[in-house]
Every structure is written in structure tokens, then in C-alpha cells.
C-alpha positions in Angstrom: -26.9 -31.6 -104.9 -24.7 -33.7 -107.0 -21.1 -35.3 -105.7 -19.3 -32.6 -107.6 -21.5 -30.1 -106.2 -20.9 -31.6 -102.5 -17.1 -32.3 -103.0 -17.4 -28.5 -103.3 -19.2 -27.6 -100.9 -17.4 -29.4 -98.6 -14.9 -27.3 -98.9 -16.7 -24.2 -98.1 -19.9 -25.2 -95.9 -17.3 -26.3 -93.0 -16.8 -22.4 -91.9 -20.3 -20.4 -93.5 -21.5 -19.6 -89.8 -17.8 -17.9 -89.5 -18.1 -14.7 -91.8 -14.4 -14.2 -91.3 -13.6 -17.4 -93.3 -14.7 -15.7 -96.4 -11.8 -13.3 -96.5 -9.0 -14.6 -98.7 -6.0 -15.9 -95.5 -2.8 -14.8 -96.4 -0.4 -17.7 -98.3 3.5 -18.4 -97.6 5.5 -19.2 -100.8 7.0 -22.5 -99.4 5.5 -25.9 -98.8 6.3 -26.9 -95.5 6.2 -29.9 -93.1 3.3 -31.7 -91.3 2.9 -31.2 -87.5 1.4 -33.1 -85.6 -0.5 -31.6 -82.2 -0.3 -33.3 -78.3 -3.8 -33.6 -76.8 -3.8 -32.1 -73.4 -6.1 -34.3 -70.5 -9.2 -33.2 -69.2 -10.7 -30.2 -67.1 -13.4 -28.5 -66.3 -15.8 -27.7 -69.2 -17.6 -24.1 -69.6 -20.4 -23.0 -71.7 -19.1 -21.3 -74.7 -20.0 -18.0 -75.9 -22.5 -16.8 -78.4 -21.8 -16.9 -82.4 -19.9 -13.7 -83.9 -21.7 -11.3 -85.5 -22.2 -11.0 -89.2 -21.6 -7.6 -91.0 -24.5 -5.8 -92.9 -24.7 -5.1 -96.6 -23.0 -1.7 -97.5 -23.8 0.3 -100.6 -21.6 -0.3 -103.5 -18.7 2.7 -103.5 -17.1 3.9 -106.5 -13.9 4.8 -104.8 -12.9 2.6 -101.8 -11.8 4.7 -98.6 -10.3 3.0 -95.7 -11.7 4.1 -92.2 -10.3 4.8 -89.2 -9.5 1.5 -86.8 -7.4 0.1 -84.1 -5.1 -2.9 -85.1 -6.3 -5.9 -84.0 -4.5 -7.1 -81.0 -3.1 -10.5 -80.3 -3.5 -12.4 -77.9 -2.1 -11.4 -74.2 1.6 -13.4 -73.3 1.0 -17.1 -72.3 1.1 -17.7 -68.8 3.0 -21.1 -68.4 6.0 -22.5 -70.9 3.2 -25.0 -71.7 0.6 -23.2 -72.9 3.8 -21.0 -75.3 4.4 -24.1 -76.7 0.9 -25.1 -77.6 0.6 -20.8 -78.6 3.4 -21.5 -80.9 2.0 -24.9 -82.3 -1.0 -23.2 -83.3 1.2 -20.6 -85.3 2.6 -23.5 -87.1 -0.3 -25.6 -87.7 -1.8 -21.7 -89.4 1.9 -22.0 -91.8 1.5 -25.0 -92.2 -2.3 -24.7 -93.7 -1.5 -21.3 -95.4 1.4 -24.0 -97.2 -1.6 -26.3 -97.9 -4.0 -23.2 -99.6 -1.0 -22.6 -102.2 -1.0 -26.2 -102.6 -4.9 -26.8 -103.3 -4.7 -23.2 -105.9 -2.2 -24.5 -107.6 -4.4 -27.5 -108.5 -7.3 -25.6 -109.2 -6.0 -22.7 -111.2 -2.6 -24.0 -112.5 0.8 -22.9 -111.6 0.2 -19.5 -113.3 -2.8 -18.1 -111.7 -1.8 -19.9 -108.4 1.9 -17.6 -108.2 0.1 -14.5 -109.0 -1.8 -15.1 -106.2 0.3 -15.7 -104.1 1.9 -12.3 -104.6 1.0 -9.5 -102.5 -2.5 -8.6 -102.8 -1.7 -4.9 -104.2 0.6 -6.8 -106.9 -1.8 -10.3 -107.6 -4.7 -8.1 -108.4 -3.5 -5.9 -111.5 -2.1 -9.2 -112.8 -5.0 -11.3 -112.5 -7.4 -8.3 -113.6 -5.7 -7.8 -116.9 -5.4 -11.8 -117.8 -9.4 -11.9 -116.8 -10.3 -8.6 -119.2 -8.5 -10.5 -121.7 -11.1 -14.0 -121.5 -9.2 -15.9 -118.7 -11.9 -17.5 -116.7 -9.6 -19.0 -114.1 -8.3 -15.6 -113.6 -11.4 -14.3 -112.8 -12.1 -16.9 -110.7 -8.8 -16.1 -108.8 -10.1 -12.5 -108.5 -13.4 -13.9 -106.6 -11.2 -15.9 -104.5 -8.8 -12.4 -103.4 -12.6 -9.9 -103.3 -12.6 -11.3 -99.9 -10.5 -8.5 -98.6 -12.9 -6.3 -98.9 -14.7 -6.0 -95.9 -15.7 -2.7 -93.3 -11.8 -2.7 -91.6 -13.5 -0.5 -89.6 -15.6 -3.0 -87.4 -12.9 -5.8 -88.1 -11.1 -5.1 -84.5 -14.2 -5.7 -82.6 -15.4 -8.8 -84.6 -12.1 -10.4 -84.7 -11.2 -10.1 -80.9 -15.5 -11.2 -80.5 -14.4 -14.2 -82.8 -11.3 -15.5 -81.2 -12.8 -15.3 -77.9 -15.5 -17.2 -78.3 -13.5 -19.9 -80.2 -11.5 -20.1 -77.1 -14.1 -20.1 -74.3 -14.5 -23.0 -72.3 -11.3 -25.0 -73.4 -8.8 -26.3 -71.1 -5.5 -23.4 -71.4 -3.6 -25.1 -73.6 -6.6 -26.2 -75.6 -6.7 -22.5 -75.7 -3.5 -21.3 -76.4 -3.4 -23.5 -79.6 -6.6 -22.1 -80.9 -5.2 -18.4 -80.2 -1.9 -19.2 -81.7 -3.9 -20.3 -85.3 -6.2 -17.6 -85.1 -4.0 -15.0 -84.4 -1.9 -16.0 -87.0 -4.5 -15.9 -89.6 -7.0 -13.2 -88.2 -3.2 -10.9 -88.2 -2.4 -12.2 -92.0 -6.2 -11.3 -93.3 -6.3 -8.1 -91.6 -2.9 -7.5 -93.4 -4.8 -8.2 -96.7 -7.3 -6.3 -96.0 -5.5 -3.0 -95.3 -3.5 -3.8 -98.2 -6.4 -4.0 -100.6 -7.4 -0.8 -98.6 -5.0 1.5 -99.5 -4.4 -0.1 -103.1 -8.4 0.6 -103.4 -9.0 -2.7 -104.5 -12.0 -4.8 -103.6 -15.9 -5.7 -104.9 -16.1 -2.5 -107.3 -13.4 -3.6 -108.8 -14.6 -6.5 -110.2 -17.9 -5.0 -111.1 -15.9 -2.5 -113.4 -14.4 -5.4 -115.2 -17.2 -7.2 -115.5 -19.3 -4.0 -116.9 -15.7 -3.5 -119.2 -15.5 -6.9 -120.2 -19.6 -7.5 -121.1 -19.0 -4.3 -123.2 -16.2 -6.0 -125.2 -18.8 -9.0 -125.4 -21.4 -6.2 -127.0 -23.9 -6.2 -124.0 -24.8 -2.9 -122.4 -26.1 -4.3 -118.8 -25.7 -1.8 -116.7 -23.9 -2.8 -113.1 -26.0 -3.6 -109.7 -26.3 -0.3 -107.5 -25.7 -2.7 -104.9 -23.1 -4.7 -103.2 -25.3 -7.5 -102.1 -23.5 -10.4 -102.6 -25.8 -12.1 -105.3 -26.8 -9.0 -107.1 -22.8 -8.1 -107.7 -21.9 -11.9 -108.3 -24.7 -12.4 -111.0 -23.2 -9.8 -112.3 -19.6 -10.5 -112.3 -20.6 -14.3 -113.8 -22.4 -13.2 -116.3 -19.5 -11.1 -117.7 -17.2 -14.1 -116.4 -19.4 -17.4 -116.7 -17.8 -19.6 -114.1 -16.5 -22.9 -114.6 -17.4 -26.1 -112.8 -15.8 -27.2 -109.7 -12.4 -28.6 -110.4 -12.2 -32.3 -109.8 -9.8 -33.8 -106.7 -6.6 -34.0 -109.0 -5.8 -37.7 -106.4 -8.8 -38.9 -108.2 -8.1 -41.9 -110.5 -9.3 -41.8 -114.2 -12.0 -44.3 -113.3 -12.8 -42.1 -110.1 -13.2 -39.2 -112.0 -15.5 -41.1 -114.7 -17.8 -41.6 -112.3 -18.0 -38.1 -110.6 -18.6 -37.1 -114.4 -21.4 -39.8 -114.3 -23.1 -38.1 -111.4 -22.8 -34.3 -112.9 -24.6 -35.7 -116.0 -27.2 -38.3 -114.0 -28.1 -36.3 -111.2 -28.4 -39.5 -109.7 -27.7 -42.7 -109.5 -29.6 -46.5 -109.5 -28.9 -49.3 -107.0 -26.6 -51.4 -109.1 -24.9 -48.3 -110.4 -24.4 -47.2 -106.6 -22.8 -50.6 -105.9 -20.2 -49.7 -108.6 -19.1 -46.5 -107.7 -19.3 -48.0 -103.9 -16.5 -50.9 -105.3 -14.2 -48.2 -106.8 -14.8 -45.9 -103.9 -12.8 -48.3 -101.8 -10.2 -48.1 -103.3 -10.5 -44.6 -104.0 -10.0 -42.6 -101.0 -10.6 -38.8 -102.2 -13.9 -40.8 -103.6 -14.9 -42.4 -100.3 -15.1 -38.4 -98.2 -16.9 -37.1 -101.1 -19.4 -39.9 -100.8 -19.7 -39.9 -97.1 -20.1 -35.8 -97.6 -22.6 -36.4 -99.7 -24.7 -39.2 -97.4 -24.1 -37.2 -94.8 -25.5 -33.7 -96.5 -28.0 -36.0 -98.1 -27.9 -35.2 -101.9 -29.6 -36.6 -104.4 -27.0 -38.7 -105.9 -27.5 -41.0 -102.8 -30.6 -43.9 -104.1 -33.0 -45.1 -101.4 -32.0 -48.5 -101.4 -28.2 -47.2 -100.6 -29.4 -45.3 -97.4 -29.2 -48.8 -94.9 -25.9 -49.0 -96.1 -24.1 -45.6 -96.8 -23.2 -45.2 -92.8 -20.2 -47.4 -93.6 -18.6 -44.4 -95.8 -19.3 -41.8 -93.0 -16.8 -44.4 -90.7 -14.5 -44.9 -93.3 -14.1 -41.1 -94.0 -14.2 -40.4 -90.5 -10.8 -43.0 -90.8 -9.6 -40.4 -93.3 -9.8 -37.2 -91.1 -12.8 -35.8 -92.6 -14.2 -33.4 -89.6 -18.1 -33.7 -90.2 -17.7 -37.4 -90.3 -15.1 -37.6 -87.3 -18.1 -35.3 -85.7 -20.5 -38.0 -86.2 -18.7 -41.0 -85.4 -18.4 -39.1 -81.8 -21.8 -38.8 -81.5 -22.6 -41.9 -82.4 -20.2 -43.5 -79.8 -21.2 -41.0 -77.2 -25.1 -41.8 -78.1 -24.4 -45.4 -77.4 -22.5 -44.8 -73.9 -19.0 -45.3 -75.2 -17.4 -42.3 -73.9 -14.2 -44.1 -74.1 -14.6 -44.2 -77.6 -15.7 -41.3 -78.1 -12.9 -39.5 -76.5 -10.0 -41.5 -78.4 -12.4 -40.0 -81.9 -12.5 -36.6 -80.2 -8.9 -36.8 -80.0 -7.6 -38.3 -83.3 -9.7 -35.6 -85.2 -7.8 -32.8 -83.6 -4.1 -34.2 -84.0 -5.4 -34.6 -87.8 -7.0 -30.8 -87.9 -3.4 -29.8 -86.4 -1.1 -31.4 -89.1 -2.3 -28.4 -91.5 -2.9 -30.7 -94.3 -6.6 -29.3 -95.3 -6.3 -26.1 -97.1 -9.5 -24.7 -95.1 -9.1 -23.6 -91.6 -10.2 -25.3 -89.2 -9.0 -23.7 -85.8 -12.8 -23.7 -85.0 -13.6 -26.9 -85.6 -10.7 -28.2 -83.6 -12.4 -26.0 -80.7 -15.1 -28.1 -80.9 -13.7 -31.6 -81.0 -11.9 -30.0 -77.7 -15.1 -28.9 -76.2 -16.6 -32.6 -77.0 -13.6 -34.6 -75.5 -13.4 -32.3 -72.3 -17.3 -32.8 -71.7 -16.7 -36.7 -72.0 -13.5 -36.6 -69.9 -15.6 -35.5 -67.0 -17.9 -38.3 -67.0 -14.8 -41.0 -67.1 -12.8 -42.5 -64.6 -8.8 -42.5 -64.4 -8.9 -45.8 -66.2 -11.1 -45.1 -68.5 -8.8 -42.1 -69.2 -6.1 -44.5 -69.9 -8.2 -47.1 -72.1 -8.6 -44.1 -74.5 -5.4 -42.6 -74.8 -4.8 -46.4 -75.9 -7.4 -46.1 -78.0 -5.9 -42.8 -79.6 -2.6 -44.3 -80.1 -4.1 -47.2 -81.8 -6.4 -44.9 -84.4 -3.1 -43.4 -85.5 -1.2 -46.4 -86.2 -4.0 -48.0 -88.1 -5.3 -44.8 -89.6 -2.7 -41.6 -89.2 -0.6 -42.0 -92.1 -4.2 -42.6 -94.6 -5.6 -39.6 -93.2 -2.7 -37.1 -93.5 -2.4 -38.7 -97.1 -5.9 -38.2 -97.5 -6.4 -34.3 -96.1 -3.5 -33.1 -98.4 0.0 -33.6 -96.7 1.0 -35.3 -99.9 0.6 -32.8 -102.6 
């Protein structure tokens, strides 16, 4: 895996175990401000629940037909004013990222593409079909991105309410309440989508019709895949649309960006050329997370002689708010006996999940980071309680202000 390839998947591989986090989430038109999230203390941890399920393949329809379903329902009222006001911090924290999506497509896929899809989904998709049958490939890329609404609404009730409880078991209430109020707000905006692109009959067999319309123009008769398995439909699809490389972080310098370049065309990198890109990278913060992504995903890119050393960017990006590297920092600390600082970690990863800035949600991950700082709240003492709410404060003033910068606040 090269560093372009990670930065990418990096983007992606935080939710694959969640199939509800490939459905497109619905966007807001404006940019709005970052929030930041109060921790609540400590209480008793419970075991959380099993995974959700995933759906099964379905045949490929020709004409898309929306079954029968109950809405899903959100969540029941919020028994104390405390946990409403964490329930309706986790409805801003979802505005807040929806604000952040529109702000990472209109990097990727330029102002144009990026309004269209922020349309309705029964309006974006005409639009973005007809500038893809006429050779756009960023509009066809936009089309992947909105395919995700089409998924069996009929089962969506069951596996959303499965979903949203088990991302809430086992936190303390208002731990919970937060997690509801994100998830409702974007399980309520998908389903939306989904309904929409429904009754509009929108959805995978679109795309294969373009693609068979569009490789036609090109003068090849491949017929389509009688399928909708993912890979036979999207082989398909990218052989009538080729796709194009993963765009590069646009907070990337020109010398940053020379070197990601490097790494596409190496496929790895020497010892001395390691200790260059490490000397821009630290100056470079976009360039440090992709590196630490890629150490800790251990690509290629990465020489031997580099591994003794590369920890250093997992701590630094961990600084930045990236969640895999906050993750391992805690484990690290907790490994070691330093529940203290582990705790203060646990913590500063969630108020930096809560400001929205990252386009990708990440109401489940913030689960977790509250899961791992209640089960090392239980094994500390009142003081010890107090030396890491310290400990917090001081990560934000040294670190808070780099970290929102880095996870997208500043557009």
C-alpha cells in the first residue's frame, strides 16, 4: 500500500465493520461552527453488544421498487436535562460533520460536482448522470459516492435500531445520549436518502445503464454483470468510467505533495530518502497522520531501518486527533500502567471526535474511546481522577487548536 493509497484509506477503513457508513449521510448547505464536547466522569462499565449485521447480496433489478417498512424510530425522550443537553450536542456534532462532508467534496470534486451533490438526491443524480455520460469522470465518481442509497429499506429499521443500540451499550447516560443524538441524526438523514432514491428509482442499476450507455459510445459491446455484487457491478461501472487517483490533502504544501507523488511512483522508499520526507513531515502536519497511518497499517512505503523509529509519528498524529493513533497511544499508556494517562488520551480524543471537523463519522469510534476511559476510571482513585482531568486540560492547551486545524475545522 502506498501513502496515497493509505491517506485514502484512512478515510474509509475507520467505519468498514459498520455497513451503514457506506450509505452516502445526508449534507447541510452551510459551513458551520466547531463544538467542542464535556467529558462526563466515570461509572460502571458493561460489556457491549455484538457487531450489526451485514446485508446479503441481492440480484441486480431492472426497475427499483421500494418495500414495505416501518420508519426508523429515534431515540426514546432523555430522562434528565443533562443527558438533553448531551442528546442535543450529539445532533450538532452530526451538523457540524455533515458541514465538514460538503467541505472535504468540494475539495475533491470542485465546487461544481460538490453543489450538485449537495442537492437533493432525486435532483443531484439526473445532474451528475448526464455530466458523467458526457466524459466527466469526477462526476461519475460523485455518482459512486450518492449509489450508497441504495440498500434493502426494508431491513434498514431493524439494522439501524440493532446499530445504535449496540453503539450505545455499556456507556455512562450521557456518554449515551451523545452517541444517540449523532446517530439519530445521521441514521434519520440516510434513511431520508434512501427513500428518496426509492421512489425516484435511483440506485446501483442506474449506474450500470450508464456505464453499458457510455462503453457503447466508447464502441465496446460488454454486456452488464447479472449481478449486483459489489465488485462485479463496480468493475463494470470503472471500466466505462476509469477512476481517477485519490485526490491529494489540498493543506499539503507543494513540497509535501512532491513527495506523496514520490511514493505513488517508488512504491517505496530508502533510508536516507525516509529521513527526508521525515524532515518535511514535521513541518507538514496533513503529512505527519498520513505517515503515522501508514506505519501504523504497515505499508510498504515504510523501509526497515525506519520501523525503530516511525512510533514517534503515531504520537505526533495522535497530537493531531487522528483516532487510530489516539487508540494506540491509549494502549500503550494503559499497557505500561499509566491509567492516568491514559484516561486524559481517552478523553482528548473524544472532545476532538465531537468538534465535527473530520468529514467521516465517527459517533462509533467516540463510543469506544468512552468505553476505554470508563474501564480505566474504575481502576483509579479520586485523585488520580483529578491528575487526569489536569492532564486533559493540559493536552488541549498544548495540542487542541493543531488538532482541530488538522482534522478539518479550517477549511
Amino acid at each position: 500500500m502506498t501513502l496515497r493509497a493509505a491517506a485514502l484509506a484512512a478515510v474509509v477503513a475507520l467505519h468498514l465493520a459498520f455497513g451503514w457508513l457506506l450509505f452516502r449521510p445526508r449534507a447541510i448547505e452551510q459551513d458551520a461552527v466547531p463544538v467542542a464536547q464535556n467529558v462526563r466522569e466515570r461509572e460502571e462499565v458493561v460489556d457491549p453488544a455484538t457487531a450489526a449485521p451485514v446485508e446479503s447480496d441481492r440480484e441486480l433489478d431492472t426497475e427499483y421498487r421500494a418495500p414495505a417498512r416501518e420508519p426508523f424510530p429515534p431515540s426514546p425522550p432523555a430522562a434528565t436535562p443533562e443527558e438533553q443537553r448531551a442528546y442535543e450536542r450529539g445532533v450538532e456534532y452530526e451538523l457540524q460533520r455533515q458541514a465538514a462532508v460538503a467541505r472535504f467534496h468540494r475539495s475533491q470534486y470542485g465546487e461544481h460536482v460538490a453543489a450538485l451533490m449537495h442537492l437533493p438526491v432525486a435532483e443531484a443524480w439526473p445532474a451528475l448522470e448526464k455530466l458523467a455520460e458526457d466524459g466527466d469522470p469526477l462526476a461519475a465518481e460523485a455518482l459512486l459516492d450518492l449509489s450508497g442509497c441504495d440498500t434493502d429499506l426494508a431491513h434498514r429499521t431493524w439494522a439501524y435500531t440493532r446499530i445504535r443500540d449496540d453503539a450505545v451499550a455499556g456507556l455512562a447516560p450521557v456518554d449515551a445520549a451523545f452517541v444517540r443524538g449523532a446517530l439519530d441524526t445521521e441514521l434519520l438523514g440516510i434513511d431520508a436518502d434512501a427513500q428518496s432514491c426509492a421512489a425516484a428509482g435511483l440506485g446501483v442499476h442506474r449506474l450500470v445503464a450508464l456505464a453499458q450507455r457510455r462503453l457503447a459510445k466508447l464502441g465496446v459491446d460488454t454486456p452488464p454483470p447479472a449481478s449486483r455484487e459489489p465488485l462485479a457491478w463496480r468493475r463494470y461501472f470503472e471500466r466505462a468510467f476509469p477512476a481517477e487517483p485519490p485526490g491529494i490533502d489540498p493543506r499539503l504544501s507543494q513540497e509535501a505533495r512532491a513527495w506523496v507523488e514520490r511514493l505513488d511512483a517508488a512504491g517505496g522508499l530508502s533510508a536516507d530518502a525516509w529521513a527526508e520526507l521525515e524532515r518535511v513531515a514535521e513541518r507538514e502536519p496533513a503529512l505527519a497522520m498520513q505517515i503515522a497511518y501508514c506505519v501504523l497499517s504497515q505499508c510498504e512505503d515504510v523501509p526497515r531501518e525506519a520501523q525503530a523509529t516511525s512510533v514517534r509519528w503515531i504520537e505526533r498524529a495522535a497530537t493531531l486527533g487522528l483516532t487510530q493513533a489516539v487508540n494506540y497511544v491509549i494502549e500503550q499508556r494503559a499497557a505500561s500502567g499509566d491509567a492516568v494517562e491514559a484516561h486524559a488520551w481517552a478523553e482528548f480524543g473524544m472532545w476532538v471526535i465531537a468538534s465535527g471537523c473530520f468529514p467521516m463519522a465517527q459517533a462509533v469510534e467516540y463510543a469506544a474511546l468512552a468505553r476505554q476511559r470508563l474501564a480505566l476510571a474504575s481502576r483509579m482513585t479520586a485523585a488520580q481522577f483529578a491528575t487526569a482531568r489536569a492532564r486533559l486540560a493540559m493536552l488541549m492547551r498544548q495540542h487542541g487548536e493543531a488538532a482541530l486545524d488538522a482534522q478539518g475545522c479550517t477549511p
